[in-house]
C-alpha positions as a printed NumPy array, in Angstrom:
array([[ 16.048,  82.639,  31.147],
       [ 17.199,  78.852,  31.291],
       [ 14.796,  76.202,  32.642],
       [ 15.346,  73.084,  33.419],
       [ 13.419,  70.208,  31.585],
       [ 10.83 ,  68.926,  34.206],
       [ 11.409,  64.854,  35.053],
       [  8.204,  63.067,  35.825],
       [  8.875,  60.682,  38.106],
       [  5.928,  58.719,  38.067],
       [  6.381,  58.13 ,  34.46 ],
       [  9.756,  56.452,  34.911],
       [  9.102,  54.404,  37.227],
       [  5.792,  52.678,  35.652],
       [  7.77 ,  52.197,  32.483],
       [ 10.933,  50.38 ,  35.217],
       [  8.05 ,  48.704,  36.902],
       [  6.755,  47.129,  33.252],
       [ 10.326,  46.326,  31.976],
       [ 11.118,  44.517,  34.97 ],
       [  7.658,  42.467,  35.202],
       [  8.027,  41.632,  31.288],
       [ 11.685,  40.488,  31.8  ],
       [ 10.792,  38.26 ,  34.802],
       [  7.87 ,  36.842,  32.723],
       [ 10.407,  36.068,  29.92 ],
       [ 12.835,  34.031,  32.071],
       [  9.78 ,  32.283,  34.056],
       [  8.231,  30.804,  30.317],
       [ 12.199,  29.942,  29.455],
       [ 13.285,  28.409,  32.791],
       [ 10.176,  26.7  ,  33.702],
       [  9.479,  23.731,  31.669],
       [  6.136,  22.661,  30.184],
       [  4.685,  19.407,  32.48 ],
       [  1.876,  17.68 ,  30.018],
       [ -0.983,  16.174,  31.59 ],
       [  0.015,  12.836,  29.577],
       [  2.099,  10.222,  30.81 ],
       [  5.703,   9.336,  29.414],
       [  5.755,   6.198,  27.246],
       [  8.892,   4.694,  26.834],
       [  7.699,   1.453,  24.463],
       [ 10.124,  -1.099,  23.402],
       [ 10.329,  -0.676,  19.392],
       [ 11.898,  -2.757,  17.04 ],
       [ 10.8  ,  -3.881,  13.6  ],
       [  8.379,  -6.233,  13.917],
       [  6.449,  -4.605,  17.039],
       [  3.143,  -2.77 ,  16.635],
       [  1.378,  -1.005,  19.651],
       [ -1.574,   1.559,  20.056],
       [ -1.863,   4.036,  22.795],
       [ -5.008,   6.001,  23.846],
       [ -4.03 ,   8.758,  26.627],
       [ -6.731,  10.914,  28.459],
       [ -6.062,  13.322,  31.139],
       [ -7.54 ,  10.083,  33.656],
       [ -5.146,   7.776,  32.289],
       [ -3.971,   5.521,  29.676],
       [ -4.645,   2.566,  27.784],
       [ -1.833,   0.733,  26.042],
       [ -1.891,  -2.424,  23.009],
       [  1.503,  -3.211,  22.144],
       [  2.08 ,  -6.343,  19.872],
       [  5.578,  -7.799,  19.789],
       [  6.867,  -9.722,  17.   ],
       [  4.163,  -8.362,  14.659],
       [  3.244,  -8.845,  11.963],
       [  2.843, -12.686,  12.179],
       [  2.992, -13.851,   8.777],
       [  6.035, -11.58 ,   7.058],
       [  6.575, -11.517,   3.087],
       [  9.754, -10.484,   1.021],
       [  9.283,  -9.863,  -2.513],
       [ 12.57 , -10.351,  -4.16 ],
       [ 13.405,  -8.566,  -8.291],
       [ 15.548, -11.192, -10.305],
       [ 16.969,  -9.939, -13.573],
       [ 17.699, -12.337, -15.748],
       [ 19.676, -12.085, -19.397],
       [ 17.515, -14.949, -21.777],
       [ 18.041, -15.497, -25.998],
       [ 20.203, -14.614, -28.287],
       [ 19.994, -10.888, -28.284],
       [ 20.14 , -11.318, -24.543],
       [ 16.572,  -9.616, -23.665],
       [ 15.785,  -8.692, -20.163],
       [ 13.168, -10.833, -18.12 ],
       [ 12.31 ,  -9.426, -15.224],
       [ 11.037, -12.288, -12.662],
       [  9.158, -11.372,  -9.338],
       [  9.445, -13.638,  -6.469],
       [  7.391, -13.507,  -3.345],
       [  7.896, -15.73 ,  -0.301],
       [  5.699, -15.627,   3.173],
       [  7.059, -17.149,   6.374],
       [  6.68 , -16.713,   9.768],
       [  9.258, -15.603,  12.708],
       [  9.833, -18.875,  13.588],
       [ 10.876, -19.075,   9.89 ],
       [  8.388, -22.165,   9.153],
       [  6.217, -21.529,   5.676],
       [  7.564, -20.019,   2.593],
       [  8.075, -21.535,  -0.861],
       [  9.638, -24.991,   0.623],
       [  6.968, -25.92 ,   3.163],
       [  3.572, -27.671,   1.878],
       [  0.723, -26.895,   4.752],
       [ -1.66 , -29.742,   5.069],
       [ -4.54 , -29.889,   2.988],
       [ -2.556, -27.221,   0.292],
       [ -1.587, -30.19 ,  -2.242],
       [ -3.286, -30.421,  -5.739],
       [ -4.493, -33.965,  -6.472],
       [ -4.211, -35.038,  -9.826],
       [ -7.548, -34.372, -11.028],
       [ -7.221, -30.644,  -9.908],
       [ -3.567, -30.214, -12.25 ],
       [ -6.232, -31.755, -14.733],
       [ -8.574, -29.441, -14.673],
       [ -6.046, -26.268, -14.579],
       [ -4.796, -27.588, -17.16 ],
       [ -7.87 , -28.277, -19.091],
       [ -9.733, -24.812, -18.205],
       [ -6.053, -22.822, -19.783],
       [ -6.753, -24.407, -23.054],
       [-10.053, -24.059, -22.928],
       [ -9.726, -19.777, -22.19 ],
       [ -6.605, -19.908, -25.306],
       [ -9.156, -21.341, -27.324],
       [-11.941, -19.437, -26.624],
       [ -9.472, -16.237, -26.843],
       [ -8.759, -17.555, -30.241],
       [-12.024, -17.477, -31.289],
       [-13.21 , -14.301, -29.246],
       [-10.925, -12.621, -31.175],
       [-11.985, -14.062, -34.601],
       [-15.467, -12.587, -33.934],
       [-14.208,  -9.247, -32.328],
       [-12.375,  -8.759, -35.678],
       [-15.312,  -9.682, -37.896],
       [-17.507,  -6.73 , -35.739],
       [-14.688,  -4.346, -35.92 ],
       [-15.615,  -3.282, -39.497],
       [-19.263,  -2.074, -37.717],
       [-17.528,   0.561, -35.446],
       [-14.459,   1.256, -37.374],
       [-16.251,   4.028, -39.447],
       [-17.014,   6.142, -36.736],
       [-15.087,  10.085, -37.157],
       [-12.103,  10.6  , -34.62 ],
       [-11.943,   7.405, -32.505],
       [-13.299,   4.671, -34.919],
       [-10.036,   3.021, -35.   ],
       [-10.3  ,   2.936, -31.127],
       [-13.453,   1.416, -31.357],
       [-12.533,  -1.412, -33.396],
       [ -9.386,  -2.424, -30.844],
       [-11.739,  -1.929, -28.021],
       [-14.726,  -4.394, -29.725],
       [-11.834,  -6.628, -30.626],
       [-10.627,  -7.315, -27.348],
       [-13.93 ,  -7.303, -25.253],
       [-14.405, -10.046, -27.608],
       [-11.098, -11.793, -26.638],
       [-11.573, -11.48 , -22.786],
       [-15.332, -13.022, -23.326],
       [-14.747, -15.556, -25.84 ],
       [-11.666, -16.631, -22.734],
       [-14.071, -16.793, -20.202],
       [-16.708, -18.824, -22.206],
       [-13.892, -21.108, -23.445],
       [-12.782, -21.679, -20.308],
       [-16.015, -22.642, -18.7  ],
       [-17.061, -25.198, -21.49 ],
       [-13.948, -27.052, -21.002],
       [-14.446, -26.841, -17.154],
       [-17.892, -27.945, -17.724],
       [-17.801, -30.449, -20.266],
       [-14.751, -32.33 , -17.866],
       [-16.435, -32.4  , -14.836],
       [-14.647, -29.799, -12.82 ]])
């Protein structure tokens, strides 16, 4: 005998019921857009502006700087050929102005200028730290013999006694000529 396969009703039309619910959930999270608790901030931005924005649900609290930084600086590479065998020198040059375009390497602030005495003494405290490298280096060599023996990294040793002489026998040059000059 021939039966017919029993429908439950009930069980179709919970699983309708659900499809229907999770496809209008679906197109109620993609229609409806997303309101933030934050305001919209449409700043002004350009390339010298700076600003700093604190936002809370009870409001906002806004810094904005324009023309900022004050003082800019632009570091410029030259490359220049020098000598007979035409070696590179690579120069660095650094200028600092401000937007109004006063300052840089042209412009002497007040109070900036060296008097003679201070060219003097620049002067006199370089060859003071050449000599004193000079001989800093004379005594660094005379030591070097001490470490030089050591196994593995004697040879090391003596560079690095050599020039810890150098730097400090610069140093003490240079403040025996500042010294004995009056600077």
């Amino acid at each position: 005998m021939y039966s017919r396969p029993r429908r439950n009703w009930g069980v179709i039309a919970l699983v309708s019921i659900l499809g229907l619910s999770n496809l209008s959930l679906v197109n109620t999270l993609v229609s409806h857009k997303f309101k933030s608790p934050f305001p919209n901030l449409n700043l002004p931005v350009g390339p010298y502006t700076s600003y700093r924005v604190v936002t809370s649900e009870k409001g906002y609290s806004i810094s904005y700087k324009a023309n900022d930084p004050k003082i800019l600086a632009r570091t410029k590479l030259v490359d220049e050929e020098k000598g007979l065998f035409k070696k590179d020198s690579k120069l660095s040059l650094r200028e600092t102005y401000t937007m109004d375009g006063s300052g840089g390497s042209n412009s002497v602030k007040e109070g900036s200028v060296l008097t003679d005495k201070d060219i003097a003494c620049i002067k006199v405290e370089g060859s003071g730290n050449a000599t004193g490298r000079v001989v800093g280096a004379s005594v660094g060599v005379t030591a070097a013999p001490l470490v030089s023996n050591i196994p593995i990294v004697g040879w090391l040793a003596a560079g690095l006694v050599t020039m810890f002489a150098q730097d400090q026998g610069s140093e003490v040059g240079g403040n025996i000529a500042k010294n004995y000059n009056d600077c």
